[in-house]
N, C-alpha and C positions, 0 to 999 in steps of 0.2 A: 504494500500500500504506500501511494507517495504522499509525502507531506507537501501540502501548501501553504508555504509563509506569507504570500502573497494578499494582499487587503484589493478586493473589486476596487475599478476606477472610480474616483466620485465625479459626480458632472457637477461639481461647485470648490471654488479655491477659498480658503481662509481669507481673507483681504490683509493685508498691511495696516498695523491700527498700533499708538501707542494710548495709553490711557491714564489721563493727568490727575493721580489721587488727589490732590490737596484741591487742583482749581476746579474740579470735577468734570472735567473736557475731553472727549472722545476727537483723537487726531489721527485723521487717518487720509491717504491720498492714492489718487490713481497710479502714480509711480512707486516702485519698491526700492528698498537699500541696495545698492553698490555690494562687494563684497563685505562676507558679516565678518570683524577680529573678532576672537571669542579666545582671551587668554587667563591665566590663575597662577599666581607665579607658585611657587613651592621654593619654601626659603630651606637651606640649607647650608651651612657654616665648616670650616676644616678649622680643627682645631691642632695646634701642634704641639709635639711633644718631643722634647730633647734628648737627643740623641738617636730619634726613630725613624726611621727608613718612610715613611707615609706619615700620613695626617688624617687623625680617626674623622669622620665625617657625624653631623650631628644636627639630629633634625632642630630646626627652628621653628616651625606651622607651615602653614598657608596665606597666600596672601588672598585678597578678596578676587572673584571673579569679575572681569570684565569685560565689555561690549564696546566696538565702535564699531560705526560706519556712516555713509554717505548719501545721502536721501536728495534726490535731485530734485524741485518743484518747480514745476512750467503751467505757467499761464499766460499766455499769448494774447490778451485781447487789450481793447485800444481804454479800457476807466482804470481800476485798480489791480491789473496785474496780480502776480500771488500773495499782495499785502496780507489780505485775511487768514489766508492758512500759513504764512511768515509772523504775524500777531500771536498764534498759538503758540509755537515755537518759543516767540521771544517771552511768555510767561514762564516757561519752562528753565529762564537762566537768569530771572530775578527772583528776589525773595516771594513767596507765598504769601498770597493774600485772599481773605473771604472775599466772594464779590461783591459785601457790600464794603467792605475797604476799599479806600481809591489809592492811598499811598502805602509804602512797604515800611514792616515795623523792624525795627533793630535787634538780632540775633534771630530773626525765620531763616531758616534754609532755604534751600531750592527745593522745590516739589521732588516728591517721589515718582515712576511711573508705573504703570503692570505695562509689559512687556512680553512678547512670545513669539513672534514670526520669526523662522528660520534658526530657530537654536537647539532642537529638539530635547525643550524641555518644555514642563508643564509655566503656564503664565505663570510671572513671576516679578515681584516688586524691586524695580531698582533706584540708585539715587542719579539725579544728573550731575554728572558731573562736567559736561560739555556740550555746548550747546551754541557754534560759531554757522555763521552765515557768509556766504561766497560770492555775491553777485557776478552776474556775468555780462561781463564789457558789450556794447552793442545790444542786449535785449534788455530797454530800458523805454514804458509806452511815453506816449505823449505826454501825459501829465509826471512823466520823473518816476513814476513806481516800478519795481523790479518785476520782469517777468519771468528770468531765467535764474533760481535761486537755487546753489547744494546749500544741503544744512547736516554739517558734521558733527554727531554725538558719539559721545562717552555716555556708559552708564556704568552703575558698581553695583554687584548687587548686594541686597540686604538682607543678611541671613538670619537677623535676628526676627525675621518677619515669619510668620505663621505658614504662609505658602514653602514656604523654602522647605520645611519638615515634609509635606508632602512631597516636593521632589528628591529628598531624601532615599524615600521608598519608593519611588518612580524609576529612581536611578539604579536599584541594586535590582529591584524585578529585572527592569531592562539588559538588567547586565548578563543576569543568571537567562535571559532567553536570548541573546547575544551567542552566549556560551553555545548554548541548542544549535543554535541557526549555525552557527560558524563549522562545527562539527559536522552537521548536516550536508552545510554546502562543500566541502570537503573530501565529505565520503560521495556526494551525489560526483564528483568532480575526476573520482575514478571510477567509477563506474558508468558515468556515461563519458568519456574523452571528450566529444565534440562539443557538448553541452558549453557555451559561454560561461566565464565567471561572474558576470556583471548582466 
């Protein structure tokens, strides 16, 4: 009996969406991120010891998980260009405020976002920590507003937050049916020769 790891096609894509906990703002666009970084440093220290041939090695933690990438936004037409969906954005890299605040208070952060396209993890809350705008020379309409904008983000994410426990166990299921699959494809890979790896 063969096994099918395979999930049917769906006839609907996730859309691209981040999601502004603090200002309560749902930001999402017809274009998607550029290549996603998705790095976590792993600290590690040598420590030396005299007279010794090597340097015992000595865990330090983890550092936080992080996100960038580059999200292109185009609006071509002749009034406000991508002002409004560039305004979401720029809430996103000053202090946090209620909407009914009109100014920002002293020691608010930067909003948090839920985040999930393209990481294969479960949505998950992060901090901004980057949040630059690039206009592009020549696509600028009539009245001076930008219609050709990347907007490069950093996020970090926040483990102390209650989703992240669930991707905890997201992570080791996935891992232990990783394990499965990989064996599988493996054995399926000598016994059939022709059969594709990918």
């Amino acid at each position: 009996m063969a096994l099918n790891f395979n999930l049917p096609k769906f006839n609907f894509n996730v859309p691209w969406f981040i999601y502004d906990i603090n200002n309560y703002q749902l930001i999402t666009s017809r274009t998607i991120p550029s290549d996603i970084a998705d790095s976590k440093d792993i600290i590690l220290s040598e420590a030396p010891v005299p007279g010794s041939n090597f340097m015992p090695i000595n865990y330090g933690g983890g550092g936080n998980r992080k996100i960038s990438f580059t999200l292109p936004i185009v609006n071509r037409n002749n009034s406000i260009g991508n002002l409004l969906l560039l305004k979401q954005f720029d809430m996103l890299r000053n202090q946090y405020t209620s909407l009914v605040d009109v100014f920002s208070a002293q020691f608010k952060p930067t909003p948090r976002v839920l985040y999930y396209y393209g990481l294969g993890s479960i949505p998950l809350v992060y901090w901004v920590k980057k949040c630059d705008f690039t206009h592009k020379q020549g696509l600028v309409n009539e009245l001076a507003f930008p219609q050709f904008t990347e907007v490069s983000m950093e996020l970090w994410l926040d483990e102390k937050n209650m989703l992240y426990r669930a991707e905890e166990i997201f992570r080791k299921v996935s891992a232990l049916a990783g394990m499965v699959v990989g064996v599988y494809d493996l054995v399926t890979s000598y016994t059939q020769p022709n059969k594709r790896p990918y």
